[in-house]
C-alpha positions in Angstrom: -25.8 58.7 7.5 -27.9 55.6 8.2 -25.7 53.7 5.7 -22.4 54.3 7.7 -24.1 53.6 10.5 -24.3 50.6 10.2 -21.1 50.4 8.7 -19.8 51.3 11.9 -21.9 48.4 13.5 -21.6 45.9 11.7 -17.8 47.2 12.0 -17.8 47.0 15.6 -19.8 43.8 16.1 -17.1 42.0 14.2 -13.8 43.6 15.0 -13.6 44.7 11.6 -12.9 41.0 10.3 -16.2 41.4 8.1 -15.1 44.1 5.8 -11.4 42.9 5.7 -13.3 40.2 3.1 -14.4 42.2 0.8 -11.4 45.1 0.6 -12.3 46.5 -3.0 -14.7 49.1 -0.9 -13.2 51.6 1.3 -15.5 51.0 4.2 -13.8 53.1 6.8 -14.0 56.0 4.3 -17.7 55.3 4.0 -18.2 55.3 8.0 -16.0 58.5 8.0 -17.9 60.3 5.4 -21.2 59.8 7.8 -19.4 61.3 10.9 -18.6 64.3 8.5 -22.1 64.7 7.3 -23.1 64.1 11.0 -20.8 66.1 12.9 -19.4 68.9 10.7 -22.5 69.4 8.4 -21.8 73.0 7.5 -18.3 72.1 6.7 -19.8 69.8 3.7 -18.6 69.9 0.5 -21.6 69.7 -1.3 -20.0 68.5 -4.5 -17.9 66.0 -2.8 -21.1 64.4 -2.1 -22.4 64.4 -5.2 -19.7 62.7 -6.8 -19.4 60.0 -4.0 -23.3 59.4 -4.7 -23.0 59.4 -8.2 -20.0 56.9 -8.5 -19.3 55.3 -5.1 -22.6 54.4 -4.2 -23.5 52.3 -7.3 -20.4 50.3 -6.9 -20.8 50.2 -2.8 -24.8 48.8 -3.7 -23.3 45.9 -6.1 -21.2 44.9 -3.6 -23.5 44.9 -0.9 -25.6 42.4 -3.4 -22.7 40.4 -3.6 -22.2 39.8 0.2 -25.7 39.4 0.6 -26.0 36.6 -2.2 -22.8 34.9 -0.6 -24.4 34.9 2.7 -27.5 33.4 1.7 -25.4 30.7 0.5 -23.8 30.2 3.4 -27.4 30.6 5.3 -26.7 33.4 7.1 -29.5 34.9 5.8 
């Protein structure tokens, strides 16, 4: 939940210009999938979860390393 939070921030803050960068991650699907767990929690698919875990989340994390690295080098960061 915290991670599409901030999704949704980061989302917001920029008009969704930021993500539109990087389109080999389905943000808006990440941002939805914390409004399900919020808002509908006993409507979860618990092994829908797992799997998005277990294979999104690795790929989501090296990504997230990647923007990171590229915005040190443009000293955002």
């Amino acid at each position: 939940m915290a991670v599409g939070e901030a999704l949704k921030q980061i989302y917001n803050l920029t008009k969704g210009t930021f993500f539109a960068q990087y389109p080999t991650i389905e943000w808006k699907k990440a941002m939805g999938m914390r409004d399900i767990i919020a808002h509908h929690y006993f409507d979860v698919d618990h092994e829908t979860i797992y799997v998005v875990c277990k294979e999104y989340i690795p790929v989501m994390n090296e990504a997230v390393k990647d923007i990171l690295s590229e915005l040190e080098k443009q000293e955002w960061l």
